[in-house]
N, C-alpha and C positions, 0 to 999 in steps of 0.2 A: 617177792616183788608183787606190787597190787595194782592191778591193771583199771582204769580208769575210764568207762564209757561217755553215754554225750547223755547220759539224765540229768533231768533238772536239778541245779542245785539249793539246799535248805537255805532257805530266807537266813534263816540265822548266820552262817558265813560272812555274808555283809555287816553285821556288826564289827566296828572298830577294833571291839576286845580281840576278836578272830584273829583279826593280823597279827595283835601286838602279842597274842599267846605264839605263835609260829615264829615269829622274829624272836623271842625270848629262848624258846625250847631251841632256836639254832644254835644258842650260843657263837662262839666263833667260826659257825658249819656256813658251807655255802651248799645254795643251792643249784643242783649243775646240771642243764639242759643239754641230751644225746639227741642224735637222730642222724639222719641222710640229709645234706643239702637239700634245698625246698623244704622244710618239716616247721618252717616258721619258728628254728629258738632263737634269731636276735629280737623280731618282731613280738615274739610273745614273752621273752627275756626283758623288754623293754618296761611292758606292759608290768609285766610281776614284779618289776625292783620296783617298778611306780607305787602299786596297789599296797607292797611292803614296808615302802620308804626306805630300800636297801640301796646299794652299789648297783648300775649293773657294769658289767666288764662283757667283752667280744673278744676270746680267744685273738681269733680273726685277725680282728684290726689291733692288738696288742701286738703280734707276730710282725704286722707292715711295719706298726711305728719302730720298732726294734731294730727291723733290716732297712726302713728306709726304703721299700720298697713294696709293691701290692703282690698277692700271694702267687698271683699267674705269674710273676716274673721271675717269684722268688722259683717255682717249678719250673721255670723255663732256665734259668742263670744257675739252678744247684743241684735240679734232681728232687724226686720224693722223697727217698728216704732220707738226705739230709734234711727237709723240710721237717719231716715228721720231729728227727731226734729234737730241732730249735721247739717247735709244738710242743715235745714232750715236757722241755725246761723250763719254755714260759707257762706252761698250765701248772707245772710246780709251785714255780714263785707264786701264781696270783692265787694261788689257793691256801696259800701263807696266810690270805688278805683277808680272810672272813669276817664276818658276814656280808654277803653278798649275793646276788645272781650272777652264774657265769654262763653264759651260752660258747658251746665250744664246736671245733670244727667237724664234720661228718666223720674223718678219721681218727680223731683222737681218741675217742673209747676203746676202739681196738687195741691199744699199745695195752699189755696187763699196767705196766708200771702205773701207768697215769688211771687206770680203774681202781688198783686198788690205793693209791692214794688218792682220790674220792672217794672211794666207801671209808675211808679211814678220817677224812672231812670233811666231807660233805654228803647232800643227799643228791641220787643220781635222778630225772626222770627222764625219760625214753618219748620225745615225740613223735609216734606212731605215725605214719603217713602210706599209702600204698600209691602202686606204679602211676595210676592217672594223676592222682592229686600231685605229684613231687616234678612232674613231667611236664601238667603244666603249667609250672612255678618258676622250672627252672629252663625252659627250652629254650627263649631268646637269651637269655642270661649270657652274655659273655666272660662274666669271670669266674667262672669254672672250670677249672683244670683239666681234671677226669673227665671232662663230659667233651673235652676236645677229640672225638673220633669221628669215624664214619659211620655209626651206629651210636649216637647218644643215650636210646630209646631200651638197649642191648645193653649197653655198661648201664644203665642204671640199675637193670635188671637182677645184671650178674653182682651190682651194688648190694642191692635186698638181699640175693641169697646168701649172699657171703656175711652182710654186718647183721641183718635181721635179728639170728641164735646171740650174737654177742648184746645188741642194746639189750636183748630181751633179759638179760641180765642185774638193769637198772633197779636202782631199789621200788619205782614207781612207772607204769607206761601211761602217758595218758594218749586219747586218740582222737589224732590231728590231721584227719582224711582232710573230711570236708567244714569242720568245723573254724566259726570264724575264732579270731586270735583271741578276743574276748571272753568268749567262752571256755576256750582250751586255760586259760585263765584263771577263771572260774572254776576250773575242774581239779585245776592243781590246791586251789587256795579251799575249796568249799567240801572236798570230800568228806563226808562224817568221818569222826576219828571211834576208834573202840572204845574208849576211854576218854569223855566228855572234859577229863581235869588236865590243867593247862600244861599237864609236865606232858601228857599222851596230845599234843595241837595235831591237829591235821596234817601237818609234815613230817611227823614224825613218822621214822623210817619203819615198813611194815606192820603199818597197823590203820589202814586206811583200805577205805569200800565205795566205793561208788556205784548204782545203778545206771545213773547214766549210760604214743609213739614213741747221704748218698755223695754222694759226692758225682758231680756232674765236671769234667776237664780241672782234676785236680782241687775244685774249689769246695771249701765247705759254707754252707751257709751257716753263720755263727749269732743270733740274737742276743740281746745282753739282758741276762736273765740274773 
């Protein structure tokens, strides 16, 4: 895993070749944005299919279009853990889809199944974010499930402690405190690679540096995966 700070990136990155080597060396690999709700992967998921010229896909809104419904309801009409298994089968199929950006849900790393079929197609990265920044991203937010208690400030907490050890797992972390979306961007696309030739591009997995993140009353939720 290569952890990714907020130094400036080489001029060079910006050349056109840069992208089209990274898009090339994915072959049919997507590239799959982890993190905690607030961590910015659809915003900076956006951005990168752009800079790529790739897909991008949102776990997320794949999941609503599927059940026909948005993700609080699906939580509130089926239960989480039947949520998660529909999560687990749509990030299957779309990752059939490569090449692509996928930005996926705060949960879905967790499941092993769906980690290690990303290591197995894709590249994972980790958008790093800590307690102030994601708190206050996500605090008015109403469509956040998890975050429905009497302590939001507390579960998200107990969020970090728990998922922290597993993102950290991603093949790449980049760190997405306070940096704007742009640059986190920048950080994934512009990192020096070890090997300057286009088979070793900057996304290539491990080899990158930078100076410079149920069933709820009998019902199952079912998506059509």
């Amino acid at each position: 895993m290569t952890e990714l700070g907020r130094g400036i990136p080489d001029p060079a990155c910006y050349v056109a070749d840069v992208e089209a080597a990274i898009v090339q060396s994915l072959g049919a690999r997507s590239i799959v944005l982890v993190g905690l709700m607030g961590a910015g992967k659809s915003t900076v998921g956006r951005r990168l299919a752009a800079r790529l010229n790739l897909p991008f896909r949102d776990a997320d809104r794949e999941i609503e279009a599927a059940a026909g419904m948005p993700v609080t309801e699906i939580f509130a009409t089926y239960g989480e853990p039947s949520f998660r298994d529909g999560e687990r089968r749509v990030i299957a199929r779309l990752l059939r889809a490569g090449p692509q950006v996928l930005a996926t849900g705060g949960g879905a790393y967790m499941n092993p199944e769906t980690r290690a079929r990303i290591a197995e197609v894709g590249i994972s990265v980790w958008l790093k974010a800590d307690l102030d920044s994601l708190m206050r991203r996500v605090r008015n937010e109403a469509n956040r499930p998890l975050l429905r208690t009497p302590d939001p400030e507390g579960t998200m907490r107990q969020l970090l402690a728990a998922r922290d050890p597993i993102y950290a797992l991603a093949d790449v972390t980049v760190d997405a405190t306070q940096t704007p979306h742009i640059r986190v961007v920048d950080q994934i696309v512009c990192a020096p690679s070890v090997d300057s030739d286009a088979r070793n591009s900057p996304i290539r997995r491990g080899e990158r540096s930078c100076s410079s993140d149920a069933t709820r009353g009998g019902q199952m939720f079912d998506p059509l995966v």
